[in-house]
N, C-alpha and C positions, 0 to 999 in steps of 0.2 A: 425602472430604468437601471441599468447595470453599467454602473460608470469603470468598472476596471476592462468593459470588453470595448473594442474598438476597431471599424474596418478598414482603418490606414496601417496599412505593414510600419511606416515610418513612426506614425505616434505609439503603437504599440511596441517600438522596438524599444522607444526612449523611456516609456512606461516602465518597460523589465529592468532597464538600468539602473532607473531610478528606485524601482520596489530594492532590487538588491544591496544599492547603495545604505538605502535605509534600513534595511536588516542586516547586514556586514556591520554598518556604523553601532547597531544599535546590539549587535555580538559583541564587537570591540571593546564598548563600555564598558558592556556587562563583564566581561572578560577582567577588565580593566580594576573595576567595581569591587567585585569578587577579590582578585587578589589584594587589594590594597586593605578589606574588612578581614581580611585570611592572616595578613600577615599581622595587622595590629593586633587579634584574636590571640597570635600564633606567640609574637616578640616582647610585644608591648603592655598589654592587658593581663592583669596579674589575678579576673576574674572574683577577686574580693572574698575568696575561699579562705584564706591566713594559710599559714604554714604549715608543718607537723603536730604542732604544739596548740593542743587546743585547748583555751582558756575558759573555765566559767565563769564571765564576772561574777564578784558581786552588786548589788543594784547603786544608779546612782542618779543624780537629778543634776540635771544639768544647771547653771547661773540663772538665777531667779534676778529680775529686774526692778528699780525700788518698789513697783508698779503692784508687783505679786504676779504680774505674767512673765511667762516661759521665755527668753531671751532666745531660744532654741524654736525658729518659727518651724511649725511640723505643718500646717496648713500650705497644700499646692501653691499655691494664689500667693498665698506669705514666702514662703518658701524661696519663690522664684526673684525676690527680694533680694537676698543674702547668700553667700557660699562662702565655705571657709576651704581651703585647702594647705596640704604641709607638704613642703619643698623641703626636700634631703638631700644634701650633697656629702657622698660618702668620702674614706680617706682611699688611701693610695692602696690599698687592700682590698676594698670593696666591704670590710665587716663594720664600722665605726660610721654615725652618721655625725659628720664633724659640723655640718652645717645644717641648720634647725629656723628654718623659716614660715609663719604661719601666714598665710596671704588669704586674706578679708578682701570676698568684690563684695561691693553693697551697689546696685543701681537706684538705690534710692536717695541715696547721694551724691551718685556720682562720684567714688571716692574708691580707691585701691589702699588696703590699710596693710603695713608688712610688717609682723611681728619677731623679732630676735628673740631662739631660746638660746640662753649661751651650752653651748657643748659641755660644761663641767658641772651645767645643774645638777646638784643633790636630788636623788630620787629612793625612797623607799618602796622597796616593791609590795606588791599587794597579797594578801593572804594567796587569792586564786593564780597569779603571777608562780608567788612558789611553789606551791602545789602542782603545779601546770606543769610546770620546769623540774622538779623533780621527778614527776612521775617519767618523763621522757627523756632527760640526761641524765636519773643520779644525782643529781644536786641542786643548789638552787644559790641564788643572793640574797640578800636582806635588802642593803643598799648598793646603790653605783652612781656614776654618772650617767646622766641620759644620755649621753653619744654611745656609751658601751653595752647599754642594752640586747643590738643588734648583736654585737658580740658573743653574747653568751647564748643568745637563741636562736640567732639567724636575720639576716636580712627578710628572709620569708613569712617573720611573724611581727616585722613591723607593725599593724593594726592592731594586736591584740597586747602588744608590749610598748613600746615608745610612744603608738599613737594613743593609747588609754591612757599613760603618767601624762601626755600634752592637756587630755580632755580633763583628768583632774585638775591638774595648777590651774588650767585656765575656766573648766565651767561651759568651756564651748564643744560644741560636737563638730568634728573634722567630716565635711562631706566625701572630700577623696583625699589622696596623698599620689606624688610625686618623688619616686626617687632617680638620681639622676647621679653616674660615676664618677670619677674623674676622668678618663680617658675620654666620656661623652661630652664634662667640659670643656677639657682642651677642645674635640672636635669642633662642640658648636660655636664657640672663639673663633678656632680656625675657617668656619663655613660660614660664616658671616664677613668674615673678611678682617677680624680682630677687630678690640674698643678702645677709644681713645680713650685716656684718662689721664687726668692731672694728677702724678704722684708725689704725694706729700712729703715724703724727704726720701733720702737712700736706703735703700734695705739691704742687708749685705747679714747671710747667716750662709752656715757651713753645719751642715749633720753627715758626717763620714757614714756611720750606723744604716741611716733610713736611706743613701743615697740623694740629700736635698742641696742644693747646692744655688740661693740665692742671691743674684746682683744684679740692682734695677739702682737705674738711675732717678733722683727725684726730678721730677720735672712733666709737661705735658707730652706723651707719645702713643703711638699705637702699639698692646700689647697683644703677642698672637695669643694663643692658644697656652702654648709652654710657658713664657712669663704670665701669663693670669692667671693660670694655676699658682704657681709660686708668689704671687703678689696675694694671693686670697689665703694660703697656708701661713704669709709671714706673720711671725709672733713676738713683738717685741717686749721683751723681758717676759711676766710670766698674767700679762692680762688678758684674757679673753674681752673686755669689754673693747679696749683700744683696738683690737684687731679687727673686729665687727664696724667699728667707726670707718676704716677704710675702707672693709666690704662694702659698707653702703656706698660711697663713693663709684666704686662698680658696677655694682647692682644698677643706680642709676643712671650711668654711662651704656650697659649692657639696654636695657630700654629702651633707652633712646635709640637705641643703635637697629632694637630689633621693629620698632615701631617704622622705622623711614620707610619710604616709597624703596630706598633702593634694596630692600630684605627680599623684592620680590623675585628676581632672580637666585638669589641663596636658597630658594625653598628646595629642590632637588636632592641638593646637598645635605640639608637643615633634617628631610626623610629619612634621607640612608642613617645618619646619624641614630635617630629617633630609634628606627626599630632594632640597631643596634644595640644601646648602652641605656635607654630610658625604659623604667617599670613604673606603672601607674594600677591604681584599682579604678578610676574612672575607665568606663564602659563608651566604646565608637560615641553613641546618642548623646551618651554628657557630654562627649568632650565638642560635639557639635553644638551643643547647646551653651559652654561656655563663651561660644565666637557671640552670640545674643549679647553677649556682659561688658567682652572687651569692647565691643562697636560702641558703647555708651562713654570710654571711660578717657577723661583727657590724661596723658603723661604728668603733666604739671599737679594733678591731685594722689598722686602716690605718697604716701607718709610711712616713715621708718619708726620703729619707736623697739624698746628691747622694753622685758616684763620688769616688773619691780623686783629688786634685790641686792644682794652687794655680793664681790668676791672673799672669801676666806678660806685661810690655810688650815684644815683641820686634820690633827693626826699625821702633820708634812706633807700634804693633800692640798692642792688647789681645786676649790668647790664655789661654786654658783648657788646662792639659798636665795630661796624667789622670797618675795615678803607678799605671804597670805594676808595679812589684812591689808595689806594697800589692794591686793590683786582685783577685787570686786569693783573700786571706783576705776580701776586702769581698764577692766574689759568693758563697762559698762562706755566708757569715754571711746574707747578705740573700736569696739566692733559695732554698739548700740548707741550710741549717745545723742546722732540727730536723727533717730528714725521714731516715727512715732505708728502705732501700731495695738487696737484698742479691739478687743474679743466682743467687748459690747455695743464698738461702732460699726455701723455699717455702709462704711466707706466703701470707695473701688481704690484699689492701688492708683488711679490717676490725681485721688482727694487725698492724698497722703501728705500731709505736708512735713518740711522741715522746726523742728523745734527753734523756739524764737528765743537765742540766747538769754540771761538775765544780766541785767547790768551788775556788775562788780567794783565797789572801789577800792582804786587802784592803791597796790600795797607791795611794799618789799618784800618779795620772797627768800626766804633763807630754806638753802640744800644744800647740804655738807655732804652729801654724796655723788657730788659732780666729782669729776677726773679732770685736773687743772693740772697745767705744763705753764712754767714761769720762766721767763730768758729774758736776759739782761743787755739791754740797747742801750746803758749808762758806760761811762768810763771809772765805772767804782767796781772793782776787782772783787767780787761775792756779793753783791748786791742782788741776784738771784737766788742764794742761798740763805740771806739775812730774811729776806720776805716769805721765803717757802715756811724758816720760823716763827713768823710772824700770822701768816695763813693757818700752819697746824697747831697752834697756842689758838685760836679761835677755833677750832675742829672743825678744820676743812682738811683732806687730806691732796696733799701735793703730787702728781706722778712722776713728774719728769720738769730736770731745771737743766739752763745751758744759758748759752750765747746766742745773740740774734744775728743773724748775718744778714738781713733783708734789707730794705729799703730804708732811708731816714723817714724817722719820725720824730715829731714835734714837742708829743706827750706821749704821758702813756698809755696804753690802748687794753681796751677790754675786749677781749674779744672771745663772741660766743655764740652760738650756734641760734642759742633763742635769748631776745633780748631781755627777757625778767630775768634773764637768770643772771644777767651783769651788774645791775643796780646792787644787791649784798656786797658789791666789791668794792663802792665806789669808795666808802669811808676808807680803806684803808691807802687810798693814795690825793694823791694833790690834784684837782681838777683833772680826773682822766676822762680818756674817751671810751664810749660803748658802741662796736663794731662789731652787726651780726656779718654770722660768715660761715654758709653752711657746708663748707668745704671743708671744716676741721674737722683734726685726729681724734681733740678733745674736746671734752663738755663749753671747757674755757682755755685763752690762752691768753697771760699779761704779758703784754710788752712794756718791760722797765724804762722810763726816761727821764732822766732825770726834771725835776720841775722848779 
């Protein structure tokens, strides 16, 4: 029987309409299809080639887990487990990558991990680094900062220069990488509709030279495009850690923001953007395949955390030194630490369970490398500067002291981002209070009152 013939002129005329409708629609697509793989191929996709500069590493083994297995799952099945990727937000030049984010999806936790690298991390370059770089510029570094990398080589050779010193410090292998401009921030600010954010106090900075020209009020507003760029730049005094404090604050305002229901009209916009001003070496397939990750992931399980290290001024240089021996328990905690994953079991990814904490007792932790801001809610005239001596004669180092201008309070308040970290404090005042509050600039913040 031949279902396409038929001897009603009427059904056969509806027939042809319809055949055509479905091959026009299914041109459109294609049409459609094609350009949208064409242009991401053409704008966006940076095809994972490197740059000019071709590097031969030397060999290297990725973090080994206490276990003695590869923390670096290479197995399909494993694999689809874990993804690390590095978020770049370059400067107002486009050569400096001022902003160093490493974003850990894990579905087998359920868990989105964001790792701060500070922009003035100490980096020594590596034998084939030099080599590399000389044989194609003439010259070469020993050391730099990791944001100035790109500088000297190129944005284009990102993978073989910035993203290999990321996979030293840390031991982990970078799946892809995401570089993204300023101008593309401002956009996607603007294309979203701005984020609201509670800003922590006044920022008010003037650079004649760069053309910068900062003044935000503290308080909660929607920032477009133009203020978030300059609220993400602001730098007060000469800490990279403080400033990344308030990024996070963004960072998670910005999620929330891009998470809602209401993002789904922005997407048009959210495109042009994209194939504009964003460069990735993930390929069309992956980045489909990352939608698999985000659908598992609640907002509320994203954790911020910056690698081990302290700031210092070396040679009248402000430098970021990561602290390698802490570095192995901080990745093993942050990328690995509830996944369990055994070469000799022969589990399915559905029998994988979470590791069953161990009980711990409870103990005063003492860190002296918190960043504490002390202000004075008493009527005693230096009472914020008597205590900051009294903190740094215990070797805690102080960042910032003043006046409280807020709300009354009763006593005096600890207050801290994570609660163990307040207890070390309590000795040195009269019955204070311990109030987390993860809103802060700083690790801790005392409010003086008198008792």
């Amino acid at each position: 029987m031949n279902f396409f013939k038929s001897s009603d002129p009427k059904k056969s005329q509806l027939l042809g309409i319809f055949l055509k409708s479905v091959l026009g629609t299914t041109l459109f697509c294609t049409i459609i299809l094609g350009g949208v793989v064409w242009a991401y191929q053409s704008y966006i996709y940076t095809n994972n080639s490197g740059g000019d500069i071709q590097v031969a590493h030397e060999d290297f083994s990725y973090y080994k887990n206490e276990d003695g297995e590869s923390a670096i799952l290479a197995d399909e099945e494993e694999q689809a487990l874990n993804k690390t990727v590095a978020v770049f937000g370059t400067d107002a030049d486009g050569y400096r990558t001022d902003t160093i984010i490493i974003v850990n999806l894990n579905t087998a936790t359920n868990e989105i991990k964001m790792v701060n690298i500070p922009r003035d991390t100490k980096v020594s370059w590596t034998d084939a680094q030099r080599e590399a770089m000389t044989a194609a510029r003439g010259y070469s570094m020993v050391e730099s900062k990791i944001n100035e990398m790109t500088a000297y080589v190129g944005i284009d050779n990102i993978r073989d220069f910035t993203i290999r010193q990321i996979e030293l410090i840390l031991g982990v292998k970078i799946d892809n990488y995401v570089v993204i401009s300023t101008s593309a921030f401002r956009d996607i600010v603007d294309a979203i509709g701005g984020v609201e954010v509670d800003v922590p106090f006044n920022m008010r900075y003037t650079d004649n030279y760069q053309g910068l020209y900062i003044n935000i009020s503290a308080g909660l507003q929607v920032l477009d495009g133009e203020n978030a760029e300059k609220y993400m730049r602001y730098r007060a005094g000469n800490s990279d850690l403080d400033r990344m404090g308030w990024q996070q604050l963004f960072i998670e305002a910005f999620i929330d923001k891009v998470l809602s229901p209401s993002i789904i009209t922005k997407i048009p916009e959210l495109v042009s953007v994209m194939f504009n001003s964003v460069k990735t070496d993930a390929s069309l397939a992956e980045v489909f395949s990352y939608y698999d990750y985000i659908t598992y992931f609640d907002p509320d399980n994203i954790a911020f955390s910056v690698i081990p290290g302290e700031a210092l001024y070396i040679g009248g240089v402000s430098y970021f030194i990561p602290d390698m021996n802490s570095m192995a328990d901080f990745v093993n905690e942050t990328f690995y630490s509830r996944l369990i994953v055994s070469k000799d079991d022969n589990t399915s990814e559905e029998e994988i369970e979470e590791e069953e904490p161990e009980e711990i007792e409870p103990e005063i932790i003492i860190n002296t490398d918190l960043t504490i801001q002390v202000l004075n809610a008493t009527n005693v005239s230096g009472a914020a500067s008597t205590h900051k001596s009294i903190l740094e004669d215990a070797g805690y180092a102080v960042a910032n002291i003043g006046n409280y201008t807020g709300a009354s309070i009763s006593t005096t308040q600890i207050r801290v981002q994570e609660y163990a970290n307040g207890e070390q404090f309590v000795e040195f005042f009269t019955n204070p209070e311990i109030i987390e509050d993860q809103n802060l600039v700083y690790d801790v913040q005392i409010l003086l009152k008198e008792n």
